[in-house]
C-alpha positions in Angstrom: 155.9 148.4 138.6 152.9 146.3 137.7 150.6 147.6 134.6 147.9 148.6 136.7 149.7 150.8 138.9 151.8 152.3 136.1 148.4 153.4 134.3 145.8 153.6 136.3 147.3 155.7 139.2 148.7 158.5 136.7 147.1 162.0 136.6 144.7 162.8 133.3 147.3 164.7 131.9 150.1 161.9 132.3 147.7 158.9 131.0 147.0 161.2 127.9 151.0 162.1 127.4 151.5 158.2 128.0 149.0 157.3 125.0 150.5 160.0 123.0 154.2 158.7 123.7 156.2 156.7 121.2 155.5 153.7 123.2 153.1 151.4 121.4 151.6 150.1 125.2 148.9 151.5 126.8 147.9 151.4 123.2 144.3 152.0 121.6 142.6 149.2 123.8 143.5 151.1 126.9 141.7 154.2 125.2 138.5 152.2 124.3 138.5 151.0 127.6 138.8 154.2 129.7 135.4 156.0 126.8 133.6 152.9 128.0 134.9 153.8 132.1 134.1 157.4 131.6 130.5 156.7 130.3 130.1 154.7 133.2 131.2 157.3 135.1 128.4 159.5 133.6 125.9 157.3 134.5 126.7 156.3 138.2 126.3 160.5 138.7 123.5 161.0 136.7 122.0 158.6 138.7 122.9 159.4 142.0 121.9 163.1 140.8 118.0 161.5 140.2 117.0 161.2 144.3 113.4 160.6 142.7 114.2 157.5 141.3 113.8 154.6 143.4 116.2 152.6 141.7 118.6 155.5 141.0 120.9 154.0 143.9 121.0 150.8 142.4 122.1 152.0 138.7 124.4 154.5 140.4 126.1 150.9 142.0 126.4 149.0 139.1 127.3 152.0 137.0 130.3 152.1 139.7 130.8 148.6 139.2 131.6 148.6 135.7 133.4 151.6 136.2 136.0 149.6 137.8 135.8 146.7 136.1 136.4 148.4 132.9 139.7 149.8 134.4 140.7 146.7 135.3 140.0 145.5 131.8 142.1 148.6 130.5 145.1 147.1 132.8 144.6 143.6 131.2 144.2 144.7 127.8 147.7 146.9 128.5 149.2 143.7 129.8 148.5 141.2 127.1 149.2 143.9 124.2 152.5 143.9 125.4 152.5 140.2 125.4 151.7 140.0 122.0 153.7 142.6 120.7 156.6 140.9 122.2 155.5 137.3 120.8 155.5 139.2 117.4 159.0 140.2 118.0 159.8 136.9 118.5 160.6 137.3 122.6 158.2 135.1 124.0 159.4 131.1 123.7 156.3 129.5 125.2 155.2 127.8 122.2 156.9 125.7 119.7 157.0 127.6 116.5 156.9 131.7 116.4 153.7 131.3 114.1 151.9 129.5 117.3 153.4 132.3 119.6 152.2 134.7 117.4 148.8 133.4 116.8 148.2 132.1 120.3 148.9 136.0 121.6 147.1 137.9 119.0 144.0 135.5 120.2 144.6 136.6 123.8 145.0 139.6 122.9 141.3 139.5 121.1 139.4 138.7 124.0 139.9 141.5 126.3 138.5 144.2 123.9 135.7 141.7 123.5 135.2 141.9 127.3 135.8 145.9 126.8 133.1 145.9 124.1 130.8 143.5 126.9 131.1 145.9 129.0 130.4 148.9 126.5 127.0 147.3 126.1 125.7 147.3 129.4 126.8 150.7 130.5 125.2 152.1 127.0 121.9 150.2 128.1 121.9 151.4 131.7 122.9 155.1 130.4 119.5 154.7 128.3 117.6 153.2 131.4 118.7 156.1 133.3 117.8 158.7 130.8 114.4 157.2 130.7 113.8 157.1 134.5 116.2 159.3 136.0 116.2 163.3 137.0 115.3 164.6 133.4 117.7 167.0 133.4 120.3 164.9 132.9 119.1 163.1 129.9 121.8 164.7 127.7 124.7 163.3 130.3 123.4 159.4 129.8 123.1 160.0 126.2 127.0 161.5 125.9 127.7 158.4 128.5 126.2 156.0 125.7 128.0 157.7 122.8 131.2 157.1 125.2 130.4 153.7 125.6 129.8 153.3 121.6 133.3 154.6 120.7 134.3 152.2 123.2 132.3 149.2 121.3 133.5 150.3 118.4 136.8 150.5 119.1 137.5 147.7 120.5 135.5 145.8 117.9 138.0 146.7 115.9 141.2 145.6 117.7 138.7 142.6 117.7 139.2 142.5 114.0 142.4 143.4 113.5 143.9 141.1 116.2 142.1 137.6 114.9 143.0 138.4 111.4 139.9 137.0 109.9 137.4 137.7 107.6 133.8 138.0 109.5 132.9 134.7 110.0 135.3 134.7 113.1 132.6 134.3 116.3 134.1 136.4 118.3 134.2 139.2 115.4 130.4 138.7 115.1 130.2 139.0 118.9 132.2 142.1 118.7 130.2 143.4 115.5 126.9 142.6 117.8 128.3 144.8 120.5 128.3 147.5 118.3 124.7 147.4 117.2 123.3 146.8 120.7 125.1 150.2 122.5 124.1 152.2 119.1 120.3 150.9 120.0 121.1 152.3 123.9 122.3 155.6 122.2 119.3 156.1 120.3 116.8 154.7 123.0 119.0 157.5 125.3 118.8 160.2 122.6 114.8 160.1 122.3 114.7 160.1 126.2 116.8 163.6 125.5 114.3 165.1 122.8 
C-alpha cells in the first residue's frame, strides 16, 4: 500500500490515532503539513462564501490548489522520513559509507518541510487577501486559516533545523526561518482585517 493511500484516504479519527501510534512515520512533518492543508481549506470556503468578491472564485481555486498540493507534500514528506529513518538504522546501502547515507537522507528529508513551509506562506498571504476583500464576516475564519498555516511554517522550519544539523547559516534554514516571518506578517495583516 503506497504512502499516499495509507494516509491520506484514512478517516480524521484514524489519521489522528496513526500520529498518535508508536510508529515514528507519518511523523510531525505529516502534521505541519495537514495545519498548512486545513488553512487552505479555510480559505478556499471563505472565499467561495464572499459571492461579492469578484475574484473570490479565483482564491477559492488556488486555495484548493494548494490544498492538494500540500497533501501531496504530507505523502512525500511521510515517504522520505521513512527513508531516512531507515538510512539512520543503517538499512539503506545506496551510498558508500553510512555517514553519506545518513547525511544524503537527512538532506532529502529537509526539503519537503521546506516545500511545506513554501506553501505555508502563500496560503497565509491569500487567507490575509481574503480577509481583506472577501464577505466580512468571515474575517476571523482567514485569520484562524493563517494561524494554521503559521504552525505549519513553524513547524516545519523546525524539522528544517533539526534535519540539516546546522547552525543558521544553512540556506535552506534561513529560507525556512524567512517562511516563518512572511506567514506571521499574513497573520497579522489578516488579524487587522478581523478588528
Amino acid at each position: 500500500m503506497s504512502t499516499r493511500s495509507r494516509y491520506l484516504d484514512l478517516t480524521v479519527d484514524e489519521l489522528l490515532a496513526e500520529l498518535a501510534s508508536p510508529s515514528p512515520v507519518p511523523g510531525a512533518g505529516f502534521a505541519a503539513a495537514l495545519s498548512v492543508s486545513m488553512g487552505a481549506a479555510i480559505v478556499s470556503m471563505a472565499a467561495r462564501l464572499s459571492p461579492e468578491w469578484p475574484e473570490g472564485r479565483g482564491s477559492a481555486a488556488q486555495a484548493e490548489t494548494l490544498r492538494k498540493r500540500v497533501m501531496d507534500l504530507a505523502a512525500r514528506n511521510a515517504e522520505a522520513y521513512a527513508e531516512a529513518l531507515a538510512a539512520l538504522g543503517g538499512k539503506e546501502e545506496k551510498y558508500r559509507t553510512r555517514d553519506e547515507t545518513m547525511s544524503d537522507a537527512l538532506a532529502r528529508a529537509a526539503d519537503v518541510p521546506l516545500q511545506i513551509g513554501d506553501a505555508a506562506t502563500t496560503v497565509a498571504a491569500l487567507a490575509a487577501e481574503v480577509a481583506e476583500n472577501g464577505e466580512p464576516r468571515h474575517c476571523a475564519d482567514c485569520a484562524v486559516a493563517a494561524a494554521l498555516a503559521l504552525a505549519g511554517a513553524r513547524s516545519a522550519a523546525t524539522l528544517v533545523e533539526v534535519n540539516l544539523a546546522t547552525t543558521g547559516e544553512d540556506p535552506r534554514v534561513k529560507a525556512a526561518r524567512d517562511q516563518i516571518d512572511a506567514a506571521a506578517a499574513s497573520l497579522d495583516q489578516a488579524l487587522s482585517a478581523v478588528a
